[in-house]
C-alpha positions as CSV (number, residue, x, y, z in Angstrom):
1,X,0.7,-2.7,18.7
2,X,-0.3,1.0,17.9
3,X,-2.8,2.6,20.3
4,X,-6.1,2.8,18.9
5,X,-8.0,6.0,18.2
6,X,-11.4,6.2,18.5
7,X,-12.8,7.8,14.7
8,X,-16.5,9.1,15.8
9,X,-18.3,10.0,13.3
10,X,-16.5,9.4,10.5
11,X,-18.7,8.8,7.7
12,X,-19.7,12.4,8.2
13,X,-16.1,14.2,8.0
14,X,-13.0,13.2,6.4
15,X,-9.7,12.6,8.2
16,X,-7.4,14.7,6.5
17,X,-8.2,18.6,6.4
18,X,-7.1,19.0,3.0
19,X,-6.8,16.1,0.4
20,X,-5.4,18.2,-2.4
21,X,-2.3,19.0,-0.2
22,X,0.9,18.7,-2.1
23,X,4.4,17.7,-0.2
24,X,6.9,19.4,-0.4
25,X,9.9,19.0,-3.0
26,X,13.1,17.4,-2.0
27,X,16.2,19.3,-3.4
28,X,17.0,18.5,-7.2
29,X,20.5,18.0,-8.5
30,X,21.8,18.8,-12.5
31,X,22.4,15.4,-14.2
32,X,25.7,16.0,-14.8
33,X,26.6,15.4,-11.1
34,X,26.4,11.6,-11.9
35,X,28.7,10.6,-15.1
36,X,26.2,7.3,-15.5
37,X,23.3,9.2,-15.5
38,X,24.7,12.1,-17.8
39,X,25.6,9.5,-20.0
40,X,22.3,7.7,-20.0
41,X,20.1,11.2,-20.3
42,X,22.4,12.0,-24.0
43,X,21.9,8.4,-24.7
44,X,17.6,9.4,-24.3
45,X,17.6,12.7,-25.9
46,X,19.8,11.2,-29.0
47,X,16.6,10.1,-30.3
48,X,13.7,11.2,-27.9
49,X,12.5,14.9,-26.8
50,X,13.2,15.2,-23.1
51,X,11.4,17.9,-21.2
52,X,13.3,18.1,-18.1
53,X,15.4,16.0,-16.4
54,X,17.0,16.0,-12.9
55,X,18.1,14.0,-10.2
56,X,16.3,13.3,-6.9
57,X,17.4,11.0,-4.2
58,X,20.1,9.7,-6.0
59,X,17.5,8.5,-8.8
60,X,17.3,10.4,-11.9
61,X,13.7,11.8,-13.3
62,X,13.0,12.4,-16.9
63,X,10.3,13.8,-18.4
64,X,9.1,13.5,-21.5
65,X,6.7,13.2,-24.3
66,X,3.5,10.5,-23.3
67,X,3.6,9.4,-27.3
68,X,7.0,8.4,-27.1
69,X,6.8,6.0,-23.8
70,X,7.5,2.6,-25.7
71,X,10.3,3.9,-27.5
72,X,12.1,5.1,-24.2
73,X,11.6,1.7,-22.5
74,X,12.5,0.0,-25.2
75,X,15.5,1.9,-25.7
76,X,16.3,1.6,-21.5
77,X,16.0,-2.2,-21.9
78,X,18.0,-2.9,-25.6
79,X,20.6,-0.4,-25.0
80,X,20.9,1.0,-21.5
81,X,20.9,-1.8,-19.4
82,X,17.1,-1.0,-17.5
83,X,15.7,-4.5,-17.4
84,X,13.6,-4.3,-14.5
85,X,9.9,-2.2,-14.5
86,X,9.8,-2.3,-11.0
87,X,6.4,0.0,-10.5
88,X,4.2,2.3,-12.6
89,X,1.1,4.3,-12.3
90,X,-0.3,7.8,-11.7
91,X,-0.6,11.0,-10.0
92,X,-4.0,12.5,-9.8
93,X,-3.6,16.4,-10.7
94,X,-7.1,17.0,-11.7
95,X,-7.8,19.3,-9.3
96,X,-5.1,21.8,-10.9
97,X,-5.3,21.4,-14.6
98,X,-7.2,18.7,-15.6
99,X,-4.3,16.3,-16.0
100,X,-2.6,13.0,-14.3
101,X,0.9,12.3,-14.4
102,X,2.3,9.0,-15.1
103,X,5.4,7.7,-13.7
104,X,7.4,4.2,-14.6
105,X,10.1,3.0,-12.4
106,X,13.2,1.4,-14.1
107,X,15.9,-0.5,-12.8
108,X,19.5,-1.8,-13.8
109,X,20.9,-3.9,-11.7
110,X,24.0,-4.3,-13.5
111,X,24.6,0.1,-13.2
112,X,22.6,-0.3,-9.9
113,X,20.7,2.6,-11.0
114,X,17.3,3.7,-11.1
115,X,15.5,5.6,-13.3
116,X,11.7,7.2,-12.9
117,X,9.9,7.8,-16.8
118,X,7.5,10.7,-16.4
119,X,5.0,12.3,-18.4
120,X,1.4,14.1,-18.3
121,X,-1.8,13.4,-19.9
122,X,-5.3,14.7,-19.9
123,X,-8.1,13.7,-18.4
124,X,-9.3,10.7,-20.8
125,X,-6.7,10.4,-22.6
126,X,-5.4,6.5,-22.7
127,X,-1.4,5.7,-22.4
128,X,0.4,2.8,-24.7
129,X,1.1,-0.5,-22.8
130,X,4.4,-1.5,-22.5
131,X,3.3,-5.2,-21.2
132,X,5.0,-6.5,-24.4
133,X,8.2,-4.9,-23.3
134,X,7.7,-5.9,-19.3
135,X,5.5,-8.6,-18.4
136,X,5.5,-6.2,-15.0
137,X,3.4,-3.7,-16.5
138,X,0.3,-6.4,-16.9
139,X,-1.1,-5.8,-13.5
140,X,0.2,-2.5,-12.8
141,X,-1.8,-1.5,-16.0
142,X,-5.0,-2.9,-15.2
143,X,-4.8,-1.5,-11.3
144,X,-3.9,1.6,-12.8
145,X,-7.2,1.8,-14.9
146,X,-9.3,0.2,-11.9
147,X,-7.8,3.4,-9.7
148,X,-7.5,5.8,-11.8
149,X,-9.6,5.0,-14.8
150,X,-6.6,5.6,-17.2
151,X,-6.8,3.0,-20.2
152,X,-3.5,1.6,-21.5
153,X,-3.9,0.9,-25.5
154,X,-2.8,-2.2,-26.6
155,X,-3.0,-4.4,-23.1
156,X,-4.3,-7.8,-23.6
157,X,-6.9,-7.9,-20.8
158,X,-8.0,-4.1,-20.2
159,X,-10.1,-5.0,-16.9
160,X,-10.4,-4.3,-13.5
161,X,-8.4,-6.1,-11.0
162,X,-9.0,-5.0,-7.5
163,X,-12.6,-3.9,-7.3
164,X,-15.5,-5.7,-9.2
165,X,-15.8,-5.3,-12.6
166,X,-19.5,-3.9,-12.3
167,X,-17.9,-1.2,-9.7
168,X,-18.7,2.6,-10.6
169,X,-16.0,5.4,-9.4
170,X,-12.6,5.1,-8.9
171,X,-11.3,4.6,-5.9
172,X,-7.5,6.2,-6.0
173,X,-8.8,10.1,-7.4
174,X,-8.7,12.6,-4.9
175,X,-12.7,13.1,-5.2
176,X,-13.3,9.9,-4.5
177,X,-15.4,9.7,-0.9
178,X,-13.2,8.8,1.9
179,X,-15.6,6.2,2.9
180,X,-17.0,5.5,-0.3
181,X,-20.1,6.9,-2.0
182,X,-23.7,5.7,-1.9
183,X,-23.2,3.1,-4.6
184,X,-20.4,1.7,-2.3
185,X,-22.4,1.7,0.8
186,X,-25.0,-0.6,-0.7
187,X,-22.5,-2.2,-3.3
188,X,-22.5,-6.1,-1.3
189,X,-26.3,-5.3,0.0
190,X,-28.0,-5.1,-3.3
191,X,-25.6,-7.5,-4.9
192,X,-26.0,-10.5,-2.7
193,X,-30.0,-9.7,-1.1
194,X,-31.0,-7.4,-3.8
195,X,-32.5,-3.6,-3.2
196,X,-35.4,-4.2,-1.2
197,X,-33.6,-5.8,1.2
198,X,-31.9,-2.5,1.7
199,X,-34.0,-1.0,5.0
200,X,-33.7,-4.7,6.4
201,X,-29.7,-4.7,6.5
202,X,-28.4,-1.4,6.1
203,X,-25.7,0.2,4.3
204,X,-22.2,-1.3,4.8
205,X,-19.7,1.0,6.9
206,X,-16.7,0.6,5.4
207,X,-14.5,1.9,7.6
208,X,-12.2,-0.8,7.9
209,X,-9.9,0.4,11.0
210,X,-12.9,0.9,13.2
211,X,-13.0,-1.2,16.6
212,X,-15.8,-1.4,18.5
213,X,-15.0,-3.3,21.8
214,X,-19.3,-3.2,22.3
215,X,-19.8,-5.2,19.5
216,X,-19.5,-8.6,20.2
217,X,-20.6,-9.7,16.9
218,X,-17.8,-8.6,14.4
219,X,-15.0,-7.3,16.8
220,X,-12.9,-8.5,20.3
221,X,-10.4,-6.1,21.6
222,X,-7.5,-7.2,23.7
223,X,-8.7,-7.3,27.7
224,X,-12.1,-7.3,26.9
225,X,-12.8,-10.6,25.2
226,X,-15.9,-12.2,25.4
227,X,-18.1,-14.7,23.5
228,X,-19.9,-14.4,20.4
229,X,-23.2,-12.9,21.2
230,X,-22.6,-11.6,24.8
231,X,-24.8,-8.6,26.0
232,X,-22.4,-6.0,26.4
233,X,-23.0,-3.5,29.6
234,X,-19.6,-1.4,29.8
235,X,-19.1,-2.8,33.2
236,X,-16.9,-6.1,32.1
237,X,-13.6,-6.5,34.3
238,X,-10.6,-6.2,32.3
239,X,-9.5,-9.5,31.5
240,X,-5.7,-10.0,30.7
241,X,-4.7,-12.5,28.4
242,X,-2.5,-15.1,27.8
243,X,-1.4,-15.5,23.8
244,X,0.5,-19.0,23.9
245,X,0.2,-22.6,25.7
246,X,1.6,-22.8,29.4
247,X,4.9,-24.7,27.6
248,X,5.4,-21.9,24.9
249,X,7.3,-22.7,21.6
250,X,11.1,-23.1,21.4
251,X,12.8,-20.3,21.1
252,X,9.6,-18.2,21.1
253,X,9.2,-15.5,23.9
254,X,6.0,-15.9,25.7
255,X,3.5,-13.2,24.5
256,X,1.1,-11.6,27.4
257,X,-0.4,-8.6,27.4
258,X,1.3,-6.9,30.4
259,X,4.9,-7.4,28.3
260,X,3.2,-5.7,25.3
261,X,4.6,-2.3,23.9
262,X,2.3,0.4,22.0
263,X,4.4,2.1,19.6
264,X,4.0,5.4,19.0
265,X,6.5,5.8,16.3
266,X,5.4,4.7,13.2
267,X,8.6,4.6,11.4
268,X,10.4,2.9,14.2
């Protein structure tokens, strides 16, 4: 398990310094280092404008015009051998010109290749669906409008799918509060009990990775477990735990927590 850290006060600062920051770039290669590629790019721009193109860890990125996205799929499914819409959604670039970017993953696994469909749009400005090309693009679609609020003409069922449909904001744009906004903090409180209920309950805290080994009510943390409702002093013994019966399982190791790691790599 990773080490917990304790995140005081965080409905009144954000985690990250800056959330505008930008990653760097990894290096770009010309197209015509890859003969599959090359030949799939002139395949493209034989009847589609192509802004830019480029490849970048050993996937090739082409950009082009956001009225033209059907056609290129289309084209990447009849002709080029890109059956597979693997992922698609946005960038949030409001912040620097008003605009999102829109990306769709494509696959081939006969040329085991992949290619990444890019263009920009403006604030407001809807995209075409391609769920009649990619039945893939029927979720992706709607979770892109629920995060980003960018509508996709032509989709059967143009509705949220993660948050409620009566939610207001959305929740992937850099603006968005961290921890939500007030409509978020009272969201479940004046849905379920209604407003005047709200200096009863209090607003939600929606700070999900927050542990609070006091609380006895919501949370237990490992060596301090105690029973639902116990008065908590700060003064409990540290109690060590055993995670399996006294037999184990076959071909199980027995988990305890003095043979527990914390890992402080996150990409090991």
């Amino acid at each position: 398990m990773r080490a917990y850290t304790p995140k005081d006060d965080v409905q009144a600062k954000a985690y990250y310094t800056d959330r505008y920051y930008v990653a760097p770039q990894v290096p770009k290669q010309d197209v015509e280092s890859d003969a599959v590629f090359a030949a799939d790019l002139e395949a493209i721009k034989a009847k589609f404008e192509v802004k830019e193109a480029f490849i970048q860890v050993e996937q090739m990125v082409v950009y082009i015009n956001a009225g033209d996205i059907y056609g290129v799929l289309e084209l990447m499914r009849d002709e080029l051998e890109y059956t597979q819409l693997s992922e698609l959604s946005a960038i949030d670039w409001l912040a620097k010109d008003n605009t999102f970017e829109i990306f769709y993953q494509m696959l081939s696994m006969n040329k085991r290749k992949r290619i990444r469909i890019k263009f920009f749009i403006n604030k407001g400005q809807a995209v075409d669906s391609v769920e009649k090309l990619f039945r893939s693009a029927d979720w992706s679609e709607r979770e892109m409008f629920d995060m980003f609020g960018i509508e996709a003409n032509g989709h059967p069922f143009m509705k949220r799918i993660l948050m409620p449909y009566d939610w207001q904001g959305y929740p992937l744009l850099k603006t968005y509060p961290l921890e939500g906004d007030e409509f978020a903090a009272w969201y479940e409180v004046d849905k379920i009990y209604g407003k005047e209920a709200r200096e009863a309950i209090g607003p939600e805290i929606r700070d999900t990775a927050r542990v609070d080994r006091y609380d006895s009510e919501r949370f237990a943390r490992l060596g301090h477990e105690v029973p639902k409702g116990t008065e908590i002093t700060g003064d409990e013994p540290k109690i060590v735990q055993s995670y399996q019966e006294e037999e184990g399982v076959f071909l199980i190791k027995k988990i305890d927590r003095e043979n527990s790691v914390i890992v402080d790599d996150p990409q090991r």
